[in-house]
N, C-alpha and C positions, 0 to 999 in steps of 0.2 A: 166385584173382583174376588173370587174365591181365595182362600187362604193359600192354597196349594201352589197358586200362580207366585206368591212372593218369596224371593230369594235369602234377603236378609232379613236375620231375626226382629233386629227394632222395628223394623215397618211391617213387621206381619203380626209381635208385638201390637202395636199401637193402634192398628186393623183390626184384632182379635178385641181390644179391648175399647173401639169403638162400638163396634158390633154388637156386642153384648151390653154395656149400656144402654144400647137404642132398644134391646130384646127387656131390658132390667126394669125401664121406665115404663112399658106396656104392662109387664105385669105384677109391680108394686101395687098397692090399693091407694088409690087417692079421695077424698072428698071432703066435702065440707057437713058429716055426719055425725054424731056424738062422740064417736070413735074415732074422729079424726085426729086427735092427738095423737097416736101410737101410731096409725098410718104416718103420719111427716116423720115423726120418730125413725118407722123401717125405711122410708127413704132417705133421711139426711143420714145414716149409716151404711146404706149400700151403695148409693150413687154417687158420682162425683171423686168418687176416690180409689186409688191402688192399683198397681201392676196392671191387675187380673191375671196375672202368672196363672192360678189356675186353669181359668177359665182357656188361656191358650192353648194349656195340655189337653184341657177335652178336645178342642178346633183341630189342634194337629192330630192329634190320633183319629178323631173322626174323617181325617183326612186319607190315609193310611187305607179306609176299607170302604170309601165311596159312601161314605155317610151323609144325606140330606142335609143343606146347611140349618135350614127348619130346629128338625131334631140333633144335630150338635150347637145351635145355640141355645136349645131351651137344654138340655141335658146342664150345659156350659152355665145356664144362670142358675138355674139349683143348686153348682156348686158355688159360686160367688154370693147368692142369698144365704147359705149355709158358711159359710164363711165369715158373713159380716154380722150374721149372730153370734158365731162364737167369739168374735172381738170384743161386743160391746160388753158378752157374758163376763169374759175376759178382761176387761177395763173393770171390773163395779170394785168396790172395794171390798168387797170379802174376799175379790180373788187378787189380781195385781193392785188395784189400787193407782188405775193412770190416769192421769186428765186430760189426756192428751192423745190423739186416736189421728193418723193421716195429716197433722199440721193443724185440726183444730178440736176444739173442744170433745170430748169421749160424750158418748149418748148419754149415758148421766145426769155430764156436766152441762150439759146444753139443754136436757132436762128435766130427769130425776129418777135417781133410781127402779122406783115403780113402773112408770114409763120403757126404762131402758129394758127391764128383765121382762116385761110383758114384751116390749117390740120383739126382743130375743126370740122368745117363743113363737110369736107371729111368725118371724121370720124360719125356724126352724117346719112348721106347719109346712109353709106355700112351700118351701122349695119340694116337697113330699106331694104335697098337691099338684106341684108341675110337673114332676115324672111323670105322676098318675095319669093324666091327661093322655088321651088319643094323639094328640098333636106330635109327643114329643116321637111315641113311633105305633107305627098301626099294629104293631104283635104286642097281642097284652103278656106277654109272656116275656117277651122284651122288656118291657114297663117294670113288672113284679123284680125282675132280674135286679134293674135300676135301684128302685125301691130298696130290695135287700141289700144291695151291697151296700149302697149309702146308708143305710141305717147301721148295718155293720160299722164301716168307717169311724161313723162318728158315737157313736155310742159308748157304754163301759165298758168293751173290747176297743176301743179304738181313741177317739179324740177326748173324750167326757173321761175315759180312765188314766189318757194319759196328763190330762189337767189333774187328775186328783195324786197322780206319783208328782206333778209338778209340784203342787204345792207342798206335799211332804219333803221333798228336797229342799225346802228353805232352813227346814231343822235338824237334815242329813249333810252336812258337808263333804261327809266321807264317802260318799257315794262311788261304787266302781263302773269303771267305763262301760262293763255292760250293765249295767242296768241305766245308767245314763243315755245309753243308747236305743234300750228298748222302752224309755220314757219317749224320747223324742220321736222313735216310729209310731208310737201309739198317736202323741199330741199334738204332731206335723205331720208325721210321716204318711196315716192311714188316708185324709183326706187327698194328698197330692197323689199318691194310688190310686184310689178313686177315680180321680181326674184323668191320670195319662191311662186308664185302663175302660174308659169308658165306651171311647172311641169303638173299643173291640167289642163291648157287649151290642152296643145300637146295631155294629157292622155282622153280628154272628159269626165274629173271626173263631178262625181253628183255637182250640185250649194252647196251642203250642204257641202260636202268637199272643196271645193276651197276657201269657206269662213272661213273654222278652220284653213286655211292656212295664208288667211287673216289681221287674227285676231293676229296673231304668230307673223305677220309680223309688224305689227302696235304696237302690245307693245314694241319689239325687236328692231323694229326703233327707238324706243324714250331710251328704255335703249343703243343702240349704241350711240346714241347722247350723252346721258347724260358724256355717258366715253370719247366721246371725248371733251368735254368740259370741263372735268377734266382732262385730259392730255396735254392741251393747259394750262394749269397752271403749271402742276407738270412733264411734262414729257420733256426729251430734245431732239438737234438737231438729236444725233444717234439715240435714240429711233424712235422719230416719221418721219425721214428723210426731214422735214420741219420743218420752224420757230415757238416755240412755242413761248405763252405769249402774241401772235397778238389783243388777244380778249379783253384784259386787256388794252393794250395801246389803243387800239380802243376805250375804253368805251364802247363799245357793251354788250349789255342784251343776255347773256346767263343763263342756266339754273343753273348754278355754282353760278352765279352773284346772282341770287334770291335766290335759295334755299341754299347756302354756300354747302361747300364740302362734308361733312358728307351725309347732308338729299339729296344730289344729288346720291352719292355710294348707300346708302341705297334705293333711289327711284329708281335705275338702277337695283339694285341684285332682287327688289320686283318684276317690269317689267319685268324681264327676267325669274323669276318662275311663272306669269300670261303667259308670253308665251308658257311657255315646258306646261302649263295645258291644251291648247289649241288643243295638239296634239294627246289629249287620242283616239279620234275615228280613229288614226294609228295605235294603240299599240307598238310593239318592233319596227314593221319598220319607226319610226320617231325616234329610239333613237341617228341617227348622229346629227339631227335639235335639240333633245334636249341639248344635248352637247356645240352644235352652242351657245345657248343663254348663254350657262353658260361662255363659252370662250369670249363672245360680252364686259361681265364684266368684266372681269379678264386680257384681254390685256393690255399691253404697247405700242403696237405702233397702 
């Protein structure tokens, strides 16, 4: 059942990220080889866990321009493999310092540093390795497209720079809302870009389309932020399967910290109906991405 046929967002949710687990488990590395430590390693951090929020955004956008489901899945786990390195990168303790990752133990802690920062990179490879692949689309020039822009994303233009503004802001409290803001594009925002834009590179949609995508993507990144910076205040260990409160103890300038709770919810619900405006030149066939934005506000965990 294609993604397209479903109406409501949780079950097309829950379908996107069945989907892409079944695509996740095929091409993680498994064996019982010398190396098989750091294979279990990149499995017990990619699988079995999380939204897959992103991975939906690839599905629905590849939805948008008649995209093989083939190549919006495998496009779709490159970013959920890339993802689930930058978590665990994310958890070790030079950086956050969590033990706590999805409800249970952080790659680390289940089994050790050296482990976790080699799976990282593992993981950072294949997903580079999967674009690459014929599979994901028969134009290598499509492929390179891939390739570039994910590596853009996530890079020191992108996710890796805005982890390094991150962790400066633990000793910046004073931080001003734009530059809290142009941390948070860089170190959520760039990959969830990625994601809802990808759909357009596989489909060789018009520049004019990819950019409405864009633009969805860039408000909708800052209203996700905004809630999870309001759920590191108000939300708990079951909800959010990690330590809330960390931001607080840290001193850290977040967007909750500046703008207090209220004006951040309302700045989140405002961003995420600039979003769903962005999407008129889809008409009906964008109404699972509009939903998306409305659910970005409205979670708990």
């Amino acid at each position: 059942m294609p993604l397209s046929s479903y109406r409501r967002f949780d079950a097309a949710l829950a379908h996107a990220a069945q989907s892409v687990e079944r695509t996740l488990d095929r091409l993680l590395p498994k064996g019982d080889t010398g190396e098989a430590r750091v294979f279990e390693a990149m499995r017990y951090s990619t699988l079995n866990g999380g939204k897959r929020l992103r991975a939906f955004f690839v599905l629905a956008g590849a939805t948008l321009f008649k995209v093989s489901s083939l190549s919006a899945l495998r496009t779709a786990s490159a970013v959920e493999i890339v993802h689930a390195y930058s978590l665990i990168h994310d958890d070790l303790p030079a950086m956050d310092d969590d033990d706590l990752r999805r409800g249970r133990p952080s790659c680390h802690k289940q089994f050790d540093e050296a482990t976790a920062i080699l799976a990282g990179d593992a993981l950072q490879a294949l997903a580079f390795e999967v674009l690459a692949h014929e599979d994901t689309h028969g134009d290598a020039s499509v492929r390179a497209v891939l390739v570039a822009e994910l590596a853009k994303a996530i890079g020191a233009h992108g996710m890796v720079g805005g982890q390094m503004l991150d962790l400066l802001a633990e000793s910046q409290p004073d931080l001003s809302i734009g530059a809290i803001t142009r941390l948070q594009r860089l170190k959520t925002g760039a990959l969830i870009s990625f994601s809802c834009t990808s759909g357009a590179m596989l489909g060789k949609a018009a520049e004019s389309l990819r950019m409405a995508l864009a633009a969805y993507a860039h408000d909708l990144g800052l209203a996700f932020q905004m809630v999870d910076d309001l759920l590191d205040i108000e939300g708990t260990v079951a909800e959010l399967g990690k330590t809330p409160g960390k931001d607080v103890a840290s001193g850290k300038a977040t967007f909750v910290s500046i703008l207090g709770k209220e004006r951040a919810q309302d700045q989140a619900e405002l961003l995420a109906k600039q979003a769903a405006a962005h999407l008129e030149p889809f008409g009906e066939a964008a109404d699972l991405l509009r939903q998306a934005a409305q659910f970005v506000v409205s979670r708990r965990s």
